[in-house]
Structure formats: C-alpha cells, structure tokens
N, C-alpha and C positions, 0 to 999 in steps of 0.2 A: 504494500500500500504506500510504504513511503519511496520507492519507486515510481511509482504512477503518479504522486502526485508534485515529485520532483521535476517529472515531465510532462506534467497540466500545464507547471508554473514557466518552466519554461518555453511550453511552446505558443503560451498566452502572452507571453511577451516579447516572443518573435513577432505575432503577427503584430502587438502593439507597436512595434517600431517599423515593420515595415509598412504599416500604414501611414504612420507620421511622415515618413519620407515619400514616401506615394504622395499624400498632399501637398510640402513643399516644395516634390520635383514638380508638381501642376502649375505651382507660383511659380515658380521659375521658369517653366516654358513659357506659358504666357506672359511673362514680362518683356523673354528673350525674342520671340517674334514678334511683338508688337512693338517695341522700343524700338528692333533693330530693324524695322521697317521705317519706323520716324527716323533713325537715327544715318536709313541709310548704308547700313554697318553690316556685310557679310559675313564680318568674325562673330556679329552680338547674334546672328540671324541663324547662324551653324550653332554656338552655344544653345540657344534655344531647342532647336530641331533635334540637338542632341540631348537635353532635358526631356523633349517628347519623346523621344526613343525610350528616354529610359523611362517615362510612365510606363508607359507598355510594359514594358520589363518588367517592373514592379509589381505590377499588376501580377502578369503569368508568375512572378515569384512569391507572391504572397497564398495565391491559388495552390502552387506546387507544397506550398510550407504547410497549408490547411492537409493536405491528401499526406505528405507524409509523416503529421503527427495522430494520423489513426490509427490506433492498435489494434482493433478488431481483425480475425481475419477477411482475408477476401479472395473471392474463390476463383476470380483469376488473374489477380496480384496478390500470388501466395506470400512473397517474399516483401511483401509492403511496395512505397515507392519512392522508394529511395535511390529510384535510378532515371526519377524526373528530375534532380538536382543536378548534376552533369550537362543533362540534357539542355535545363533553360540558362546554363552558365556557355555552354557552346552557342547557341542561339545567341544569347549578349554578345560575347567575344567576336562571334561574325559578322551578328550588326554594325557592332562597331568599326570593327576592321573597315569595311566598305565606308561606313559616315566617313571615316577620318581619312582615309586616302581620298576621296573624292573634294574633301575639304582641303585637302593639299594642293590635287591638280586645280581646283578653283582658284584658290590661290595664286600658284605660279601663271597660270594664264590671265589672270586680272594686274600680277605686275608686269610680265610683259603686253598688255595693253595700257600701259600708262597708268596703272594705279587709280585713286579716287579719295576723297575728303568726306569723312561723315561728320555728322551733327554732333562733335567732341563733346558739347555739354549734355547730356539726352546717352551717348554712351556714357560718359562719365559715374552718370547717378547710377544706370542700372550696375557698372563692372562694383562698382559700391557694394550695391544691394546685395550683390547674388554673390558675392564675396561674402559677404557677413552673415549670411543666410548660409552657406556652403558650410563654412569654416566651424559654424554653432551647430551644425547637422552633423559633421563630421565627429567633433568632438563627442555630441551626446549620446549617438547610434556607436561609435567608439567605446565608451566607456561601460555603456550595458552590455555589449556587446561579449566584456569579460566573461561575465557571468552564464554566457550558451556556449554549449559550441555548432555554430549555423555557419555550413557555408554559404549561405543565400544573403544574410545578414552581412557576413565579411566584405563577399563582392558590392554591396550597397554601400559599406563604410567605405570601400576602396572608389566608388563611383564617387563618392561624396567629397574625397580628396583630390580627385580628378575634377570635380567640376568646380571647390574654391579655387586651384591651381590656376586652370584655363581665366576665372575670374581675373584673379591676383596679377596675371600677366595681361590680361586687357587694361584693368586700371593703370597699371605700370605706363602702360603703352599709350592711353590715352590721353596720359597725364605729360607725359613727354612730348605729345604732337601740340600739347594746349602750348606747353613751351615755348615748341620749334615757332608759334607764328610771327613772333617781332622778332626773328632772329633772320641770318643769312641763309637756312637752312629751311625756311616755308615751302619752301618747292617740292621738298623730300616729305613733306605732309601725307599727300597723298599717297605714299606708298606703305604707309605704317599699318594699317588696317588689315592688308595681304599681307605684307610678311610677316604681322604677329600670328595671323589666322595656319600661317606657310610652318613655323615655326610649332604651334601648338600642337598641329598635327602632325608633326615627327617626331616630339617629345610624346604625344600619346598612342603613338603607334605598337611600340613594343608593350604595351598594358595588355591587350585584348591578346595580342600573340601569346604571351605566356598564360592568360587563363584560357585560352584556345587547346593548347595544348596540354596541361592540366587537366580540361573536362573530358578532352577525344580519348585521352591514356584510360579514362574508370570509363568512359561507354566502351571504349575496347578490352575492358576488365585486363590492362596491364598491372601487374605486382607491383605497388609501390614500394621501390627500391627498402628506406627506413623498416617500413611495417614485416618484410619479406625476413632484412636480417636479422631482428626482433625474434619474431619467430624461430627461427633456424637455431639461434644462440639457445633458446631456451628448450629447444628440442636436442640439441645435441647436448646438452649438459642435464637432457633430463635420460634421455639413452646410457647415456653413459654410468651414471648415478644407479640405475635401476639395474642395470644388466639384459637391457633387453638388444634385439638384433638390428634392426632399422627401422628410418619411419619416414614418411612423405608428407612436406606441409605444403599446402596452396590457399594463398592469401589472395583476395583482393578488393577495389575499395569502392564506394558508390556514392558518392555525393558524404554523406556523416558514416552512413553504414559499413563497417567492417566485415566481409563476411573471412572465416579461416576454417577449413576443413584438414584435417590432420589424423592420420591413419600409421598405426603403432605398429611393426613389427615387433610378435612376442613367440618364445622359446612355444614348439607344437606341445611338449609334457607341461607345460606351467597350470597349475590351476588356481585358480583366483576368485574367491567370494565377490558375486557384485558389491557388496558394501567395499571392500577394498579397490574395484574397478573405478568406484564413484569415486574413491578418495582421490586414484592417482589423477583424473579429468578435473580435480577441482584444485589437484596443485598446478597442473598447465597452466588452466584458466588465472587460476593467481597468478604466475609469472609471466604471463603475456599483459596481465595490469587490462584497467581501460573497460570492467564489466559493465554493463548495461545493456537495454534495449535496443541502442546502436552497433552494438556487437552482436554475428552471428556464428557461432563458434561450436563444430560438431567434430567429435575426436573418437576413433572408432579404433580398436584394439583386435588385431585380426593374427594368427598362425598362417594364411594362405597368404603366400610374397606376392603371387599375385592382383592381393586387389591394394598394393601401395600404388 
C-alpha cells in the first residue's frame, strides 16, 4: 500500500507540472506569433512556432504520463506503456530537428538577401517576457522534478532551458541592434535578426540529436551500456559466491521501465526448497538496487544449459 500510494503521489504531480507548462508554453506561443508579427521579427516568429510545437508535445506527453501510471492490467498492453515514453520523446526530437534546420536555412537565405530591421522595441519586451517566464518555469519544473523520476518531465525541464536560452540571446541581440543605431554600424542593423535566429539554430541542433538517439536505442530495446554492467557485476559475483555453473542476463530499458530477465545455470543433482529459491531471487533483486513498479525483473533457475 505504501507503494501504491508513493506512486499516486507521484504520478499526480507529474501531471501537475506538466500541465503548468502546457499552459505557459500556450502564453508563450501566442505572444511569440503575434509580437513577432508586429515586430516583424522571424527569430521572435520561429520562437513562437517552436512554443506551439511544443504545446503539442505536451499535450501527447501529459496523455502518455496518464496511460502509463495505470497499474491495472490490460489485456493487450500486458506489459503497461511504458514504451509510449520513447516513442513521444522520438516524435519531439524529430520535430525539432526539422523546426530548427529549417530555421537555419531561413536564416542564411534572409542574410544573403540583405537582411531586414524589426520593430527593436515590440521585440524587446516580449525577449523580456519569455525570458523570465522560461527561466521561472525552468527552475520550478527543475526543482520538483527531484523528487520523480519522469523522463517526460526531464525533457520538459530540458525544453524549458532551451526556450529561456533562445530568449536570453534575443534580448542580448536586441538590445545590441537598439545600440548599433547612432553609431557607424546602423547598417549592420538589419542583419542581426538572421544571424541570431542562424546562430540559435546551430547551438540547438545537437539537443534533439542526442534525445533522438536516446529514445530510437529503448524503441530498438538496445542494453543500456550502465544498466547491462550493473547486472553482469552482480551476477558474476553472485555465481561465483554460490557455486553455481553459468547464467545469462538480458536487460533492457523503456522510457522509466527496466525490464531484466536473468536465467541461473544450477548443478543437474542440486536440490533446493523453494523457500531457499525465493531467498536467492531476492538477494539479486537487492543487489541490482532500484525495486519498484518500474522495474520488471524475472530470474529463472534452470539445470537444462539450454534455455540460458
């Protein structure tokens, strides 16, 4: 019971945060297209567009977080669904990849047509805004965030320091071109807008790559390297210890969910009380650490080599 209701608590304050962020990614979109429409401003108009991508996202991530904090089973997601978590972190990562190179070549093709001047005061206020908006979201979805472990939640904190970032360098940037105008350098005005926009999308390009390649490794259920020698260490020092002949472990990972199956080579004459079988399955389990519902952990004790 105090299991269950460790993860009531925390899966009621998954969704609590990712709704908070769902709502002020909706402020932020709509500030970002509509400002950057006044303002003129491609860099503030892609900030936006990239706010509304990530409603979206949040959305299908908050959906994914409700399905898999159901315990009940389900008879044909026997295994829960913890392997929608992967899935809509791949989706993110791809979206993005395309937003943000497209927002490159927009870029270089808007400086080589000569640049352009937006409405510096109108940018100004929103790079403000969604700065201090970003920065307060970041920290607060950070900080609760200690206490789960969601990777749906992470990639949100991690979108959130993505999106003060992209701020933090518009205002930089905007605040710089207010400068440039009574100086000798007004000229070079118009090209500040593209190449912050040139720039942001090369600094956020390798983000999406590496959770791209992160979620495609658990949809393709590759062993995560850590989790693999974990295991292994504690099987070979558990073989060893016992006296038994070999054993075969196969780990792998799904969004939270650990699944490890582990199959014991033991002597053909051994015989062994299941109460003593249970004891040895619950010192594994202790030394692989980490129990809980997000672990699926099935360890079989077999004389035939063949079913290692």
């Amino acid at each position: 019971m105090h299991i269950e209701r460790v993860m009531h608590l925390r899966n009621a304050l998954e969704a609590r945060l990712l709704w908070s962020s769902l709502v002020a990614t909706v402020l932020i979109a709509g500030l970002g297209i509509l400002l950057g429409l006044l303002a003129r401003s491609p860099a503030i108009i892609f900030d936006g567009f990239f706010s509304l991508i990530d409603v979206a996202i949040t959305w299908l991530t908050l959906k994914v977080a409700r399905l898999v904090a159901i315990q009940a089973e389900h008879r044909r997601f026997q295994f829960g669904f913890w392997h929608l978590e992967p899935l809509v972190i791949a989706l993110n990562a791809s979206v993005l990849i395309v937003l943000v190179a497209y927002a490159f070549l927009s870029a270089v093709n808007s400086i080589l047509k000569g640049g352009y001047e937006p409405e510096l005061g109108i940018a100004l206020v929103y790079a403000a805004l969604v700065a201090a908006i970003s920065f307060l979201m970041w920290w607060w979805m950070g900080r609760h965030a200690e206490r789960i472990d969601s990777g749906l939640v992470r990639l949100d904190v991690k979108a959130w320091l993505i999106s003060a970032l992209i701020s933090t360098a518009l205002l930089i940037a905007f605040a710089v071109a207010l400068a440039m105008r009574e100086s000798a350098a007004a000229d070079l005005i118009r090209f500040v807008d593209p190449l912050v926009l040139a720039l942001i999308a090369l600094a956020l390009l390798p983000l999406p790559f590496r959770d791209a390649i992160e979620s495609f490794s658990e949809i393709l259920q590759m062993s995560p390297p850590e989790m693999d020698a974990q295991v292994r260490t504690v099987m070979t020092d558990f073989v060893r210890r016992h006296g038994f002949l070999d054993y075969r472990a196969y780990s792998t990972k799904s969004g939270r969910a650990r699944f490890i199956e582990i199959a014991v080579l033991v002597p053909s004459d051994l015989c062994l009380p299941v109460s003593d079988i249970d004891a040895l399955r619950e010192e594994i389990g202790t030394s692989i650490g980490d129990p809980g519902p997000d672990r699926w952990l099935t360890i079989i004790f077999t004389a035939d080599a063949t079913q290692l």
